[in-house]
C-alpha positions in Angstrom: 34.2 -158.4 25.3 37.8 -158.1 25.4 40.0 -155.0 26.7 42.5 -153.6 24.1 46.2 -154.3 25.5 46.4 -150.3 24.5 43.8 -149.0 27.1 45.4 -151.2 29.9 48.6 -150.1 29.3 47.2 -146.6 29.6 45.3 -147.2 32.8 48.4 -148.3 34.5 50.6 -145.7 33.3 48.1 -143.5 34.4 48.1 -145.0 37.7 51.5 -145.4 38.3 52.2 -141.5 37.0 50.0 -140.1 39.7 51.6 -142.2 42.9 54.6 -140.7 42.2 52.7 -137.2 41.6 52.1 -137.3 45.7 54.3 -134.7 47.4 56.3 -136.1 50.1 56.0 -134.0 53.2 55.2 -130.5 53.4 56.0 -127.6 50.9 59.3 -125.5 51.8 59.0 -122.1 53.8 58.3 -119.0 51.6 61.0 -116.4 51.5 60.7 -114.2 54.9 59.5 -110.9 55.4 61.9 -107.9 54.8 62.5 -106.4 58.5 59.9 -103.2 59.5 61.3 -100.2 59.6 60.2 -97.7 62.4 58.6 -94.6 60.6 58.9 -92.3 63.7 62.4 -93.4 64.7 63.9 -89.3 65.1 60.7 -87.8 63.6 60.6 -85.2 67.0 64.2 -84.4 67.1 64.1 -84.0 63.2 60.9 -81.5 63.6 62.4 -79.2 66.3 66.1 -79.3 64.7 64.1 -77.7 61.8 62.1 -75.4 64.2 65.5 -74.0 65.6 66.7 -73.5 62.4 63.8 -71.8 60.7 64.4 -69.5 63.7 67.6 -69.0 63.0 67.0 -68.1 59.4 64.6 -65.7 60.1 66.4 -64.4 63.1 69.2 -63.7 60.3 67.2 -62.2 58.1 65.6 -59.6 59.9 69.3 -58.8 61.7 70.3 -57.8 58.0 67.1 -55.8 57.2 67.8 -53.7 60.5 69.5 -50.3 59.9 72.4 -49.5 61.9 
């Protein structure tokens, strides 16, 4: 039983198609993480400016509804 010259050419292209398919060394780093931003950086001071000025506001308000 012979081989047909077709199938050996195959098996050896085959062959020589997937040791060059080997990567050569490991994959590249991924893209890095964008930088955390701090959620509660002025959270307090923005709270109690708003405190003070909801004080003020109302303060105002009831100055103008005072009769004089």
């Amino acid at each position: 039983m012979r081989i047909p010259p077709n199938k050996i050419f195959n098996i050896l292209v085959f062959i020589s198609a997937s040791a060059f398919a080997v990567p050569k060394g490991p994959p590249p780093p991924g893209v890095p993480p964008p930088p955390g931003l701090p959620i509660d950086g002025g959270v307090v001071v923005f709270l109690f400016v708003a405190l003070l000025y909801a004080f003020y506001k109302i303060y105002k308000i009831q100055i103008k509804k005072t009769p004089n």
